[in-house]
mmJSON file of the N, C-alpha and C atoms, coordinates in Angstrom:
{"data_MODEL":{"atom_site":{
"group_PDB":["ATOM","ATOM","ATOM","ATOM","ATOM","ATOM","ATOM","ATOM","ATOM","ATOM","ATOM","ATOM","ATOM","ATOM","ATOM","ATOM","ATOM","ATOM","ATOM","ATOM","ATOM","ATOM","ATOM","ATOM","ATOM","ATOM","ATOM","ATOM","ATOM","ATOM","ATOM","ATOM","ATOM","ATOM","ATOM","ATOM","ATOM","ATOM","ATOM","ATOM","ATOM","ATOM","ATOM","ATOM","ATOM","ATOM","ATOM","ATOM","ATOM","ATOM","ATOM","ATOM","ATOM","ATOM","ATOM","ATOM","ATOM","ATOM","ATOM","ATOM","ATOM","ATOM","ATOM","ATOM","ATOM","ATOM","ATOM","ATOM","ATOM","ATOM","ATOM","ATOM","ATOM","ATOM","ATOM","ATOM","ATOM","ATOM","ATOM","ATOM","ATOM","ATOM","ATOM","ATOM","ATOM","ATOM","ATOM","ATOM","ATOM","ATOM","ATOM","ATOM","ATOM","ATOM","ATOM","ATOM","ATOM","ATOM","ATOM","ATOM","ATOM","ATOM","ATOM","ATOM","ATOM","ATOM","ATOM","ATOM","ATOM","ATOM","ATOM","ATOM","ATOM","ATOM","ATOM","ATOM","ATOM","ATOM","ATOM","ATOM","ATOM","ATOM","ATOM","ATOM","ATOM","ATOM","ATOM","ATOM","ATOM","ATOM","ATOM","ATOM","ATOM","ATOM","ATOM","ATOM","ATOM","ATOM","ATOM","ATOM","ATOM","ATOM","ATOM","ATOM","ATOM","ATOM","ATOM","ATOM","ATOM","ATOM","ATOM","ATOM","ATOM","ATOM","ATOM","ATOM","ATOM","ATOM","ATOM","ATOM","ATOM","ATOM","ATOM","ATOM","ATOM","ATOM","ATOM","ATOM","ATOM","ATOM","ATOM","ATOM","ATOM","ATOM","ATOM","ATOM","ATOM","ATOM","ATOM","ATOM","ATOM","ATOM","ATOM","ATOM","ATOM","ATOM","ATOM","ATOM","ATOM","ATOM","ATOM","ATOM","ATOM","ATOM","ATOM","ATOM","ATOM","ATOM","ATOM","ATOM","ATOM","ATOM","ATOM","ATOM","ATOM","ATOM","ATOM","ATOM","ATOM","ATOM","ATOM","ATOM","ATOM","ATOM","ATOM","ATOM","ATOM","ATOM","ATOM","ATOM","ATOM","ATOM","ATOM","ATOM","ATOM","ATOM","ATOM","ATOM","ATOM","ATOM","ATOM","ATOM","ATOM","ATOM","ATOM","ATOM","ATOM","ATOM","ATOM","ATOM"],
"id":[1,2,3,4,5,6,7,8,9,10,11,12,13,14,15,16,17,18,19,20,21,22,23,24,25,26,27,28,29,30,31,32,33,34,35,36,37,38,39,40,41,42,43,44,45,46,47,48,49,50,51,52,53,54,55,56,57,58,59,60,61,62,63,64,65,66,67,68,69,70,71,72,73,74,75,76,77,78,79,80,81,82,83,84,85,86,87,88,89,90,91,92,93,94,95,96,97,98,99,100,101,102,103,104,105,106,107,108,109,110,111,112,113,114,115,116,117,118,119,120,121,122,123,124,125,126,127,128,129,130,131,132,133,134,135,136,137,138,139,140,141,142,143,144,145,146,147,148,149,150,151,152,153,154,155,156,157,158,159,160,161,162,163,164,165,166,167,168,169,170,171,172,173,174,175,176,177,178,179,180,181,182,183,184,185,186,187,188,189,190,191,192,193,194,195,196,197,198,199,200,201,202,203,204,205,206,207,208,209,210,211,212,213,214,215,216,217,218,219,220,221,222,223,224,225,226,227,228,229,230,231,232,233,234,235,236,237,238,239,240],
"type_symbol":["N","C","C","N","C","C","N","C","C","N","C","C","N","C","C","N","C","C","N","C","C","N","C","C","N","C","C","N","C","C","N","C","C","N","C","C","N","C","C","N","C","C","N","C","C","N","C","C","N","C","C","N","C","C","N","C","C","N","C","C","N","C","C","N","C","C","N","C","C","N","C","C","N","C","C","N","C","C","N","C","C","N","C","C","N","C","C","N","C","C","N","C","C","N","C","C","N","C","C","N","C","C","N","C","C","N","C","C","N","C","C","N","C","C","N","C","C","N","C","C","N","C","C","N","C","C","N","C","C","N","C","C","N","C","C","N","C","C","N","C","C","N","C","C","N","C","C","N","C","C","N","C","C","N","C","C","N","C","C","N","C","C","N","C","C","N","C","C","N","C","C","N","C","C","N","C","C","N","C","C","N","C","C","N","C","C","N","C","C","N","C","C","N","C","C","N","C","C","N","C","C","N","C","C","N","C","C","N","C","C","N","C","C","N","C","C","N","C","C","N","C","C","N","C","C","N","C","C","N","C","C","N","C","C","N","C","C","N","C","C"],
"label_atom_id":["N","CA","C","N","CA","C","N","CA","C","N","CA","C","N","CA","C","N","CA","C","N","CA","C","N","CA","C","N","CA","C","N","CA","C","N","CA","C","N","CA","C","N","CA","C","N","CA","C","N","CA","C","N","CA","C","N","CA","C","N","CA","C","N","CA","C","N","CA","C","N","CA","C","N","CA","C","N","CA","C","N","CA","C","N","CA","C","N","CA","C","N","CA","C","N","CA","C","N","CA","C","N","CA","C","N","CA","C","N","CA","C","N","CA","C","N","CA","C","N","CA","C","N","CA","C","N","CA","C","N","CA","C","N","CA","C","N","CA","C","N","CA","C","N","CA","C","N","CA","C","N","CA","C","N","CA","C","N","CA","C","N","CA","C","N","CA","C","N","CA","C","N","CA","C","N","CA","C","N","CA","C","N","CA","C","N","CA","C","N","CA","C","N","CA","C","N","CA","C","N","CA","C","N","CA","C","N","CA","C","N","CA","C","N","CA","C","N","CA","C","N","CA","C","N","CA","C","N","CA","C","N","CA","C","N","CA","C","N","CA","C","N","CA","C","N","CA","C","N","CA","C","N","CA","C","N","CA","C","N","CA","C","N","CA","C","N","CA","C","N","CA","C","N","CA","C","N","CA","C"],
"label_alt_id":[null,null,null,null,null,null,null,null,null,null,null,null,null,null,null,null,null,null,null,null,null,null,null,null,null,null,null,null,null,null,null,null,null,null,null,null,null,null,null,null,null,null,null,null,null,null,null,null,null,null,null,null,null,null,null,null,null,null,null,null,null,null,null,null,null,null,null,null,null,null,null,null,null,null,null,null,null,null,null,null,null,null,null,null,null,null,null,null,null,null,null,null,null,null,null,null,null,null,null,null,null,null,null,null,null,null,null,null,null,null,null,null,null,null,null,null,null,null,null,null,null,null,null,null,null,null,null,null,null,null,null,null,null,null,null,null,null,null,null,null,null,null,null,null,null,null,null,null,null,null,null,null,null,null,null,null,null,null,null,null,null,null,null,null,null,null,null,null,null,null,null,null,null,null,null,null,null,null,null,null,null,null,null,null,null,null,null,null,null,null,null,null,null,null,null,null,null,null,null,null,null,null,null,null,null,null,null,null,null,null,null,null,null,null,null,null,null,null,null,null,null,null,null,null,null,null,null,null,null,null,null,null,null,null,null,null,null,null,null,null],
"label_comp_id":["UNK","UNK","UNK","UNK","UNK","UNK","UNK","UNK","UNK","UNK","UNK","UNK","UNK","UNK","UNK","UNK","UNK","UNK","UNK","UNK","UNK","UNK","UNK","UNK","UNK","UNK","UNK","UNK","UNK","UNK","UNK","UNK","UNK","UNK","UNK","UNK","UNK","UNK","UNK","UNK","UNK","UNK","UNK","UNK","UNK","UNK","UNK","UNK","UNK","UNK","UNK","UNK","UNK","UNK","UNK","UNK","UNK","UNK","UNK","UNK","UNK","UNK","UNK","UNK","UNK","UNK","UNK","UNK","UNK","UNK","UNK","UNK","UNK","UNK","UNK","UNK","UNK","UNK","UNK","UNK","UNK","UNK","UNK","UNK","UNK","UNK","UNK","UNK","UNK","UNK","UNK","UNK","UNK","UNK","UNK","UNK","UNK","UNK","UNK","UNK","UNK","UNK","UNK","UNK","UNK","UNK","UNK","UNK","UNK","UNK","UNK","UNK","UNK","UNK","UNK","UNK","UNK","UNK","UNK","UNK","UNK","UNK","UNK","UNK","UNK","UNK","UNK","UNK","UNK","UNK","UNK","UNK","UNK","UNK","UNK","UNK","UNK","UNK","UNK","UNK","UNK","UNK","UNK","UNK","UNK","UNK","UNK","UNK","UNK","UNK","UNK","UNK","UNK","UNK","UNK","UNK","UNK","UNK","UNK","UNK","UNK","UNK","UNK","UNK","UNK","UNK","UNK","UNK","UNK","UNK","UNK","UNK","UNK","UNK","UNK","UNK","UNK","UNK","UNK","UNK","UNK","UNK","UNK","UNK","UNK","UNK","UNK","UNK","UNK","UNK","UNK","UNK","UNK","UNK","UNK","UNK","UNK","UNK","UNK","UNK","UNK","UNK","UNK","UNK","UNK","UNK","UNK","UNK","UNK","UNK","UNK","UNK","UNK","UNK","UNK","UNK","UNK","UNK","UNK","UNK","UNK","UNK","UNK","UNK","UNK","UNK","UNK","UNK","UNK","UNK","UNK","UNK","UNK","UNK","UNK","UNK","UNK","UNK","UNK","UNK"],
"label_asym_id":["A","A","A","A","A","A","A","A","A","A","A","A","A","A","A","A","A","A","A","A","A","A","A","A","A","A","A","A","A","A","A","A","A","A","A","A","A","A","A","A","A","A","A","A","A","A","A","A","A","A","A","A","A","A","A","A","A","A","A","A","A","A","A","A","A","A","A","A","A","A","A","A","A","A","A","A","A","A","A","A","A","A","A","A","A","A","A","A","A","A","A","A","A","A","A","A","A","A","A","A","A","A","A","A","A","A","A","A","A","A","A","A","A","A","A","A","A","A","A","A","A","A","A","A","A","A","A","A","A","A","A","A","A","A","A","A","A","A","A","A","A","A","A","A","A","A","A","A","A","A","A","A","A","A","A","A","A","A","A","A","A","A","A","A","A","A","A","A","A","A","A","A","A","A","A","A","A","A","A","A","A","A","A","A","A","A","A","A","A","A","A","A","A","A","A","A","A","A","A","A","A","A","A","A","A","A","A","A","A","A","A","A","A","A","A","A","A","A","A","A","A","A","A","A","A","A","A","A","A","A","A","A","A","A","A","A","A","A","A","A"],
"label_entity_id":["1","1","1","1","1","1","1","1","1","1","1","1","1","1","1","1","1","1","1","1","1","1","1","1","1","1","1","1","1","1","1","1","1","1","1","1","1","1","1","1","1","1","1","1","1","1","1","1","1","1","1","1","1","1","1","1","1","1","1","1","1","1","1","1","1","1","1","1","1","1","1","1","1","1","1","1","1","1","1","1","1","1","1","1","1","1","1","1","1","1","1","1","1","1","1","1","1","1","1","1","1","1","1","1","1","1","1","1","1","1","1","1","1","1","1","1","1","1","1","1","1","1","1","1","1","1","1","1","1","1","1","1","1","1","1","1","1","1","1","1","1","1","1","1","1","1","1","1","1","1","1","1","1","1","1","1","1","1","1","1","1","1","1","1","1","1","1","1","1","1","1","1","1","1","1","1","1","1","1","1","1","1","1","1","1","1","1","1","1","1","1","1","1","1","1","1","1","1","1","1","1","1","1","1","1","1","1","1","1","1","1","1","1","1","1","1","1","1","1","1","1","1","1","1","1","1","1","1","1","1","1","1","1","1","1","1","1","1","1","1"],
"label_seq_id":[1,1,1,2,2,2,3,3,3,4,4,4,5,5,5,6,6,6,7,7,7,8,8,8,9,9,9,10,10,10,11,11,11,12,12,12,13,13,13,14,14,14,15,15,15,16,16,16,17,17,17,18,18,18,19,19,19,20,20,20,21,21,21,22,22,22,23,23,23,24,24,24,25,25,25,26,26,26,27,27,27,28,28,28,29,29,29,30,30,30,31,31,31,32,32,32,33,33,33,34,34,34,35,35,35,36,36,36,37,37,37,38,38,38,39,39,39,40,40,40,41,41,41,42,42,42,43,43,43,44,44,44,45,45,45,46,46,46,47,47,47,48,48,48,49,49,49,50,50,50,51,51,51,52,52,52,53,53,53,54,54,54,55,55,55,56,56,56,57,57,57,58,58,58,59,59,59,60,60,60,61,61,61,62,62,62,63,63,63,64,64,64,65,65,65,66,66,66,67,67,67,68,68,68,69,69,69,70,70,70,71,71,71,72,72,72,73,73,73,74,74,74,75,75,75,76,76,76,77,77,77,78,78,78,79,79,79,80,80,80],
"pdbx_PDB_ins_code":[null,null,null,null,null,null,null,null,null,null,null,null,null,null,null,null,null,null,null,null,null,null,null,null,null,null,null,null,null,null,null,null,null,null,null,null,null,null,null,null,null,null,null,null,null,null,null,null,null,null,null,null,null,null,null,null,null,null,null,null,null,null,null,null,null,null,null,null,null,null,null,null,null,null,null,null,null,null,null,null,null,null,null,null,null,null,null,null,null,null,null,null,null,null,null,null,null,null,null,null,null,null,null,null,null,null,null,null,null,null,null,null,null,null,null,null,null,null,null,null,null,null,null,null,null,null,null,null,null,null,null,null,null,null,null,null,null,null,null,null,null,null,null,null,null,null,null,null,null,null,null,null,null,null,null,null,null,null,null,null,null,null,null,null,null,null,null,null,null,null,null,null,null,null,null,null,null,null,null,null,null,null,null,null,null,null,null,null,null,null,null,null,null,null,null,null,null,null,null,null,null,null,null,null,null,null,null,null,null,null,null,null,null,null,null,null,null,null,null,null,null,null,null,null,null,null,null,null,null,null,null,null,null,null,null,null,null,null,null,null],
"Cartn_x":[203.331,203.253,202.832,201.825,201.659,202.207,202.708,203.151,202.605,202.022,201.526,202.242,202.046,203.316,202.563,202.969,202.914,202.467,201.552,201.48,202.986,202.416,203.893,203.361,202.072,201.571,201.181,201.477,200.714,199.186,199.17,197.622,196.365,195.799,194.716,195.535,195.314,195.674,197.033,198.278,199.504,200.225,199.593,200.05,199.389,198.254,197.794,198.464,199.139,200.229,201.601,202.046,202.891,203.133,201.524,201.748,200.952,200.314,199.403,198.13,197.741,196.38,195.621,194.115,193.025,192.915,192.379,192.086,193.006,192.573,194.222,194.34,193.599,194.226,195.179,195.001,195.765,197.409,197.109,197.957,198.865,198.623,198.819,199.762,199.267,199.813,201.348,201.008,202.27,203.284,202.857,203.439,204.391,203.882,204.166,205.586,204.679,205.974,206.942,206.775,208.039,208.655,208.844,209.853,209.157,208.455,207.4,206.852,207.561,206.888,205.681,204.801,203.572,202.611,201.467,200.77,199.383,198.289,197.347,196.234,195.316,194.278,193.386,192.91,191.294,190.587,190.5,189.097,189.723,191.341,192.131,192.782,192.965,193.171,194.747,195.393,196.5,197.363,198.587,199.375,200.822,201.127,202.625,203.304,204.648,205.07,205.77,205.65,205.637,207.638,208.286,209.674,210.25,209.579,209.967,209.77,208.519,208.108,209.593,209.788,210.831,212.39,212.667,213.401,213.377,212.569,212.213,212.05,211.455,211.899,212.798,213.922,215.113,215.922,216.063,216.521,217.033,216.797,217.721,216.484,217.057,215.954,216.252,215.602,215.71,215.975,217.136,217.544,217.966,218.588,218.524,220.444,221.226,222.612,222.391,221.167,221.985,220.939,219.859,219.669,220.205,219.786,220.384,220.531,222.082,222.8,223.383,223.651,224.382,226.211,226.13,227.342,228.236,228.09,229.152,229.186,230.308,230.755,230.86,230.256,230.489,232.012,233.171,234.423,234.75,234.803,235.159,236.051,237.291,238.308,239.3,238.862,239.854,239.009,238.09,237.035,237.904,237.45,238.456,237.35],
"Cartn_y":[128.901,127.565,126.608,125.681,124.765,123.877,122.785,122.196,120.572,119.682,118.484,117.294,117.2,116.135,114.873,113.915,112.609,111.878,110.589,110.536,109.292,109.199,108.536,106.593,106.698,105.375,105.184,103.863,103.893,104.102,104.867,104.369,103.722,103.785,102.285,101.78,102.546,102.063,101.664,102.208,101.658,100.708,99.791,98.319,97.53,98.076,97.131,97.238,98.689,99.08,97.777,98.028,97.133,95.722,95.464,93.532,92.816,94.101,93.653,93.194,92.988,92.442,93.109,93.617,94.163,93.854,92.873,92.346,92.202,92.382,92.672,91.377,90.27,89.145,88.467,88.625,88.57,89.727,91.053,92.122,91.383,90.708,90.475,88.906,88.391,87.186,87.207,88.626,88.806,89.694,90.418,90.905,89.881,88.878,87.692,87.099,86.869,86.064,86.394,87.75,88.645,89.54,88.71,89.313,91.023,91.385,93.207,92.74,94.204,94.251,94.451,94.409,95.169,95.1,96.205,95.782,95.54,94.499,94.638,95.536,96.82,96.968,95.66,96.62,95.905,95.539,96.571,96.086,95.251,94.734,93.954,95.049,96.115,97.222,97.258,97.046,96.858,98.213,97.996,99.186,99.315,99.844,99.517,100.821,101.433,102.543,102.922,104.134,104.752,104.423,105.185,104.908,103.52,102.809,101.067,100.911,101.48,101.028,101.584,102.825,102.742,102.456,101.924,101.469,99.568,99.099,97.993,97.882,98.844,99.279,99.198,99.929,100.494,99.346,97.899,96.753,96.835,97.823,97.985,97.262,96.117,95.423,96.333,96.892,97.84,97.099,97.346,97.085,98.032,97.544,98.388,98.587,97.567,97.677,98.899,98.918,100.126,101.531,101.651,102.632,103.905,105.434,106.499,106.67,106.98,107.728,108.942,109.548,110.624,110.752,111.109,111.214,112.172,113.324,114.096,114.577,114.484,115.136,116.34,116.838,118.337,118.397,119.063,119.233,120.751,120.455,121.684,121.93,121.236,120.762,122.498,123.003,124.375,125.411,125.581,126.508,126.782,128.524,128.771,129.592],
"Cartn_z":[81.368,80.817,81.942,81.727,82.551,82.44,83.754,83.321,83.975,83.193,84.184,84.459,86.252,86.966,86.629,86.219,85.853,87.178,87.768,88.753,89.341,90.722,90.765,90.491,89.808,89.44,87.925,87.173,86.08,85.787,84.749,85.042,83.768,84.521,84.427,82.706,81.857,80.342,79.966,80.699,80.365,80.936,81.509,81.827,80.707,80.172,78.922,78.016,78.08,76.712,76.832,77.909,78.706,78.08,78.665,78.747,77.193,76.363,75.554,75.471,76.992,77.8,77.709,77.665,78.974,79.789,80.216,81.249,82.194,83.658,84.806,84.99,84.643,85.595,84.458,83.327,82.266,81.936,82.771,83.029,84.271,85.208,86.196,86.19,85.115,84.847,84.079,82.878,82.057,83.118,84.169,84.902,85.667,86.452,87.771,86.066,85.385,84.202,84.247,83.971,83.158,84.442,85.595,87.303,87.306,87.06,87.738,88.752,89.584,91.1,91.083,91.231,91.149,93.223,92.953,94.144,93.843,94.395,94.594,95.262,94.847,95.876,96.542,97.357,97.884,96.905,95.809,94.64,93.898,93.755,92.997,91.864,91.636,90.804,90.583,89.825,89.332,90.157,90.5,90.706,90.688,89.754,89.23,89.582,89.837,90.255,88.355,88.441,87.153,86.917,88.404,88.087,88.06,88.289,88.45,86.738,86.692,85.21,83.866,84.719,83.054,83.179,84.807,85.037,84.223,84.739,83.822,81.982,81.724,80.404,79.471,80.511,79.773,80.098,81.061,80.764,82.191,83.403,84.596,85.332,85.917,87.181,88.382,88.502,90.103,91.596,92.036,93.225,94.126,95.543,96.404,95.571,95.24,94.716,93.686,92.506,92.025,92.166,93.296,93.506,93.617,93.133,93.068,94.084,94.121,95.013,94.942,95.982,95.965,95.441,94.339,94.066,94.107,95.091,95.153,96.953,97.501,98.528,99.132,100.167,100.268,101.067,100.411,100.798,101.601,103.034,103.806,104.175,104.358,104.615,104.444,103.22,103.083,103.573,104.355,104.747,105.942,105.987,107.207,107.898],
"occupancy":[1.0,1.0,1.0,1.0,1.0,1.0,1.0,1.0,1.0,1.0,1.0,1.0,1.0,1.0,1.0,1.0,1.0,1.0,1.0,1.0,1.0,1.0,1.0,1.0,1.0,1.0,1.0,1.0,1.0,1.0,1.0,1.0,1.0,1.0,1.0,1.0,1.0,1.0,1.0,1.0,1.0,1.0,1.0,1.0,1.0,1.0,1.0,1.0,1.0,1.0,1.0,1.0,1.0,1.0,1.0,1.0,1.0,1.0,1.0,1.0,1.0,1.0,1.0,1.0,1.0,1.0,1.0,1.0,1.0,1.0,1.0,1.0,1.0,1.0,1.0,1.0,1.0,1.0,1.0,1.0,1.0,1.0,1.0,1.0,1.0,1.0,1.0,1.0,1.0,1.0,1.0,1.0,1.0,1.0,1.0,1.0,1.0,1.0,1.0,1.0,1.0,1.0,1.0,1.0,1.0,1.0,1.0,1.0,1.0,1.0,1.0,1.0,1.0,1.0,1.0,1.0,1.0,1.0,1.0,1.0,1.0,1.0,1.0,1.0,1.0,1.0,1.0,1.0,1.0,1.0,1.0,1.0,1.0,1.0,1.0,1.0,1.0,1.0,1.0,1.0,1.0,1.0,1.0,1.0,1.0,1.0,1.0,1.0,1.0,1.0,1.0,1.0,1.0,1.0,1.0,1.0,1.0,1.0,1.0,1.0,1.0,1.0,1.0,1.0,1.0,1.0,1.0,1.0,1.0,1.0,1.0,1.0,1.0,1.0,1.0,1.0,1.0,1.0,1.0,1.0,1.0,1.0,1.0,1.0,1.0,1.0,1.0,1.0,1.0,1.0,1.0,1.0,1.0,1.0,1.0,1.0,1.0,1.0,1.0,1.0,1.0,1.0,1.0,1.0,1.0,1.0,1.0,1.0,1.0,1.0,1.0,1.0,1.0,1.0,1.0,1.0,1.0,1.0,1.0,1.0,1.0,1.0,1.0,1.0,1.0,1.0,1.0,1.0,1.0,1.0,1.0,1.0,1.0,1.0,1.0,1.0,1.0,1.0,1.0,1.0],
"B_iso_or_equiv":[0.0,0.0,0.0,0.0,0.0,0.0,0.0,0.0,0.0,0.0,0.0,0.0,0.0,0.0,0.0,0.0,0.0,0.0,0.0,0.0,0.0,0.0,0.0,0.0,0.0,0.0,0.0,0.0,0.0,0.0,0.0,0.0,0.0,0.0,0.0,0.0,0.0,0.0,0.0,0.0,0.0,0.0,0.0,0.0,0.0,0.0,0.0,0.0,0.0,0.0,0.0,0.0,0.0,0.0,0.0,0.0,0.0,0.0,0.0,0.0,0.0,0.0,0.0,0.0,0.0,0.0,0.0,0.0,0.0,0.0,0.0,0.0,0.0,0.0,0.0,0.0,0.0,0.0,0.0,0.0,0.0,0.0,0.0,0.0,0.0,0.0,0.0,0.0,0.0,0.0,0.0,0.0,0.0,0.0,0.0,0.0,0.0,0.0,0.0,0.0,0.0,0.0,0.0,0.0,0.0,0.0,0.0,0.0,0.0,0.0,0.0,0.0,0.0,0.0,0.0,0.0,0.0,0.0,0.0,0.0,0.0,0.0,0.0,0.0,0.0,0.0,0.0,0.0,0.0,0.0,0.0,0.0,0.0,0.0,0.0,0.0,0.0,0.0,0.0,0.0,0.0,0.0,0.0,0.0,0.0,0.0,0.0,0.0,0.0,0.0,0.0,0.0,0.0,0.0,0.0,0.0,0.0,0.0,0.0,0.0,0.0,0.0,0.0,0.0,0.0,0.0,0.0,0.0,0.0,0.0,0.0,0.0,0.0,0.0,0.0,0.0,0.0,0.0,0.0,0.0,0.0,0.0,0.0,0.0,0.0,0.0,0.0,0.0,0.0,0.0,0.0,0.0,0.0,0.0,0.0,0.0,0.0,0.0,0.0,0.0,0.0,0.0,0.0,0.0,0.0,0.0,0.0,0.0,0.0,0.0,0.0,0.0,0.0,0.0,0.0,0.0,0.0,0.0,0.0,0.0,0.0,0.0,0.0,0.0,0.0,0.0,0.0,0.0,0.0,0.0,0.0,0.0,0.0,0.0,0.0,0.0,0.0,0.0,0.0,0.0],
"pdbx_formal_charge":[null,null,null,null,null,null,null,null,null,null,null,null,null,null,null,null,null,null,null,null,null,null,null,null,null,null,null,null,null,null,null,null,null,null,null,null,null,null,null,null,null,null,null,null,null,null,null,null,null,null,null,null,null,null,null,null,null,null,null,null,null,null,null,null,null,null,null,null,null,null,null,null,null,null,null,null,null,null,null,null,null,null,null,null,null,null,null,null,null,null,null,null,null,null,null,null,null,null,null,null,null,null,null,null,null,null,null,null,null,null,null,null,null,null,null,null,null,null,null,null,null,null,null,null,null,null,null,null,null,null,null,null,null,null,null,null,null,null,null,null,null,null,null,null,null,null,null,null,null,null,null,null,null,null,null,null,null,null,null,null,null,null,null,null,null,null,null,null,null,null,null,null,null,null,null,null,null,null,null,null,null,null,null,null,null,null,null,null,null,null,null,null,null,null,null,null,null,null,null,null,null,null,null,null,null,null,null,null,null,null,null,null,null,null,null,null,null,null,null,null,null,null,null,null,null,null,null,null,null,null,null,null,null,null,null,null,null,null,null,null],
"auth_seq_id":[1,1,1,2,2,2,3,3,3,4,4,4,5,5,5,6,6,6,7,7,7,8,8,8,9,9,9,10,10,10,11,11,11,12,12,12,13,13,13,14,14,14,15,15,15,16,16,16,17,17,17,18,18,18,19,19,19,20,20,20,21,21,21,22,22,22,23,23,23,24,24,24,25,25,25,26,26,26,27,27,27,28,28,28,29,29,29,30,30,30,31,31,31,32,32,32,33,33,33,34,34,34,35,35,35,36,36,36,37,37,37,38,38,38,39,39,39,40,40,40,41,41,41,42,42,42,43,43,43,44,44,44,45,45,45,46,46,46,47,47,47,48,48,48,49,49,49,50,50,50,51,51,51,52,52,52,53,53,53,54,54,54,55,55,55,56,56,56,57,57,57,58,58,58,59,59,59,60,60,60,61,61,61,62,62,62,63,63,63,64,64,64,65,65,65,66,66,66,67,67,67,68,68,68,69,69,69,70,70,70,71,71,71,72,72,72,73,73,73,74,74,74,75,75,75,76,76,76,77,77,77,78,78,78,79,79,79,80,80,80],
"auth_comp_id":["UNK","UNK","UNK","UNK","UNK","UNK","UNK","UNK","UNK","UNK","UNK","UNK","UNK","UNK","UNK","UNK","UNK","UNK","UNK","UNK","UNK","UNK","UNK","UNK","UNK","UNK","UNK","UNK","UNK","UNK","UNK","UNK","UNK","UNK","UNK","UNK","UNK","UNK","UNK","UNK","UNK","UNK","UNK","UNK","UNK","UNK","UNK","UNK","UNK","UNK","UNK","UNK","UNK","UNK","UNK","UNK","UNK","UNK","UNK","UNK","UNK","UNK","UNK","UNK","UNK","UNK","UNK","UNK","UNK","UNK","UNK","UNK","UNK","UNK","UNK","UNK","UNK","UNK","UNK","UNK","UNK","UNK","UNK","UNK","UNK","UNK","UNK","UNK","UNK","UNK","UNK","UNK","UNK","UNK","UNK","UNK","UNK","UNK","UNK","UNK","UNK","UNK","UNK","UNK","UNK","UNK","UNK","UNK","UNK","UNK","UNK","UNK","UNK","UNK","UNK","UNK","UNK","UNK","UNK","UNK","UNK","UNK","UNK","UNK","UNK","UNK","UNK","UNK","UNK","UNK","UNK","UNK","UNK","UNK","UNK","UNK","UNK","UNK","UNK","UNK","UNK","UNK","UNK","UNK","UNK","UNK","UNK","UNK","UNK","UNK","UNK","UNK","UNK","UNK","UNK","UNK","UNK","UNK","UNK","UNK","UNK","UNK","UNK","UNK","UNK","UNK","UNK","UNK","UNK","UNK","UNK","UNK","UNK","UNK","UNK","UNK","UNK","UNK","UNK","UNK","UNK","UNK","UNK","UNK","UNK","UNK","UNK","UNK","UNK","UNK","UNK","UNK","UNK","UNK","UNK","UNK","UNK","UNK","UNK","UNK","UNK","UNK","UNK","UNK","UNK","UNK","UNK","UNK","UNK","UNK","UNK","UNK","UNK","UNK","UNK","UNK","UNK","UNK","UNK","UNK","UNK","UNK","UNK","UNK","UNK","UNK","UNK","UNK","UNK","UNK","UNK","UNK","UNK","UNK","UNK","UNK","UNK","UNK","UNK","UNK"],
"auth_asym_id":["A","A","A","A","A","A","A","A","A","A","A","A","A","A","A","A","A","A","A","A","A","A","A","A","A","A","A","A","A","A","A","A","A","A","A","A","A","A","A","A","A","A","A","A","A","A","A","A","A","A","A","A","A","A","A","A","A","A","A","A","A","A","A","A","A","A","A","A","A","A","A","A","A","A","A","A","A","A","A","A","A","A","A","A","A","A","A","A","A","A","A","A","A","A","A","A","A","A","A","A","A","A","A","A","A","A","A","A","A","A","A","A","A","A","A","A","A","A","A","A","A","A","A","A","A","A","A","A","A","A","A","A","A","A","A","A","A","A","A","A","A","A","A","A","A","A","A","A","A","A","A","A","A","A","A","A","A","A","A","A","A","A","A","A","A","A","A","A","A","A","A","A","A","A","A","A","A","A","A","A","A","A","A","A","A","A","A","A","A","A","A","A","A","A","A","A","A","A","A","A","A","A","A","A","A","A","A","A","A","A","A","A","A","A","A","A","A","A","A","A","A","A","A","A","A","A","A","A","A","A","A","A","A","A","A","A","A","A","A","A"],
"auth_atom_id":["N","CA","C","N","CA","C","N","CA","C","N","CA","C","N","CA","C","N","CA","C","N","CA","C","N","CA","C","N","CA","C","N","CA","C","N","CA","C","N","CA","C","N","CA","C","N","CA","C","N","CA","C","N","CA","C","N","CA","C","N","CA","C","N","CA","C","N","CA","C","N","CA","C","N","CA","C","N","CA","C","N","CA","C","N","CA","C","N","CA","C","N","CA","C","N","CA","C","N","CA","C","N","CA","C","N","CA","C","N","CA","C","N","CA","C","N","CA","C","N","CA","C","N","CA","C","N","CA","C","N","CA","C","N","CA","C","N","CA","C","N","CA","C","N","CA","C","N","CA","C","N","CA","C","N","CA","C","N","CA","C","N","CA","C","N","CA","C","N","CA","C","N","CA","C","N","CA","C","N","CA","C","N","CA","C","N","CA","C","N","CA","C","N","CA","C","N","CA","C","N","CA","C","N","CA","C","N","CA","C","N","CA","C","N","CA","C","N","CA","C","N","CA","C","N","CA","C","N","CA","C","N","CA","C","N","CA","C","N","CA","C","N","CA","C","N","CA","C","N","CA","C","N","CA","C","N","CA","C","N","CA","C","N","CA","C","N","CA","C","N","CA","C","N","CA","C","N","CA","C"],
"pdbx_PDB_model_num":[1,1,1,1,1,1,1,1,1,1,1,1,1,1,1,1,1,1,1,1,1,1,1,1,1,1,1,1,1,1,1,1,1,1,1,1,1,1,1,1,1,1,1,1,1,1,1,1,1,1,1,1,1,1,1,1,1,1,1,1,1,1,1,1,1,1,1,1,1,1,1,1,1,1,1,1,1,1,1,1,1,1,1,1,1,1,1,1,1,1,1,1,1,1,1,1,1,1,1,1,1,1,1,1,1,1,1,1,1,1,1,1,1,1,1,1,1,1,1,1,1,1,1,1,1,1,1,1,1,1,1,1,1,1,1,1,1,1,1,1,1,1,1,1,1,1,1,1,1,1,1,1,1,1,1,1,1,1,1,1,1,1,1,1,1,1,1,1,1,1,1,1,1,1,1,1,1,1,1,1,1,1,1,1,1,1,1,1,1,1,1,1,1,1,1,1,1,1,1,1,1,1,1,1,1,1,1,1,1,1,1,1,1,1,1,1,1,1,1,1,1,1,1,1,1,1,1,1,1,1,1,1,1,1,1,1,1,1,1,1]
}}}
């Protein structure tokens, strides 16, 4: 079975899904509105990170407070 990795960027068509726009400076505008990180290229090319994106989604504003962490301890304490 193959299986295909998603990239770690949106691409070109689902920020229009996103904001309802074509056009990026219009993508770019509903973005700056609505608090999305986003980055600019050189050619001006929209670039949004895919995990930001469904972090934003799902209603979680991404911070460094609730970034994944490690939640379990390695306990050696009874190792002999």
């Amino acid at each position: 079975m193959d299986w295909e990795v998603p990239s770690e960027f949106l691409a070109n068509e689902e920020p229009a899904t996103i904001t309802g726009y074509q056009a990026p400076s219009r993508q770019i505008q509903w973005l700056s509105h609505n608090g999305w990180e986003y980055v600019l290229t050189g050619a001006r090319s929209l670039i949004v990170g895919r995990v930001y994106a469904r972090l934003m989604l799902s209603g979680v504003k991404p911070s460094v407070a609730n970034e994944v962490a490690e939640t379990c301890t390695l306990d050696l304490s009874r190792v002999r």
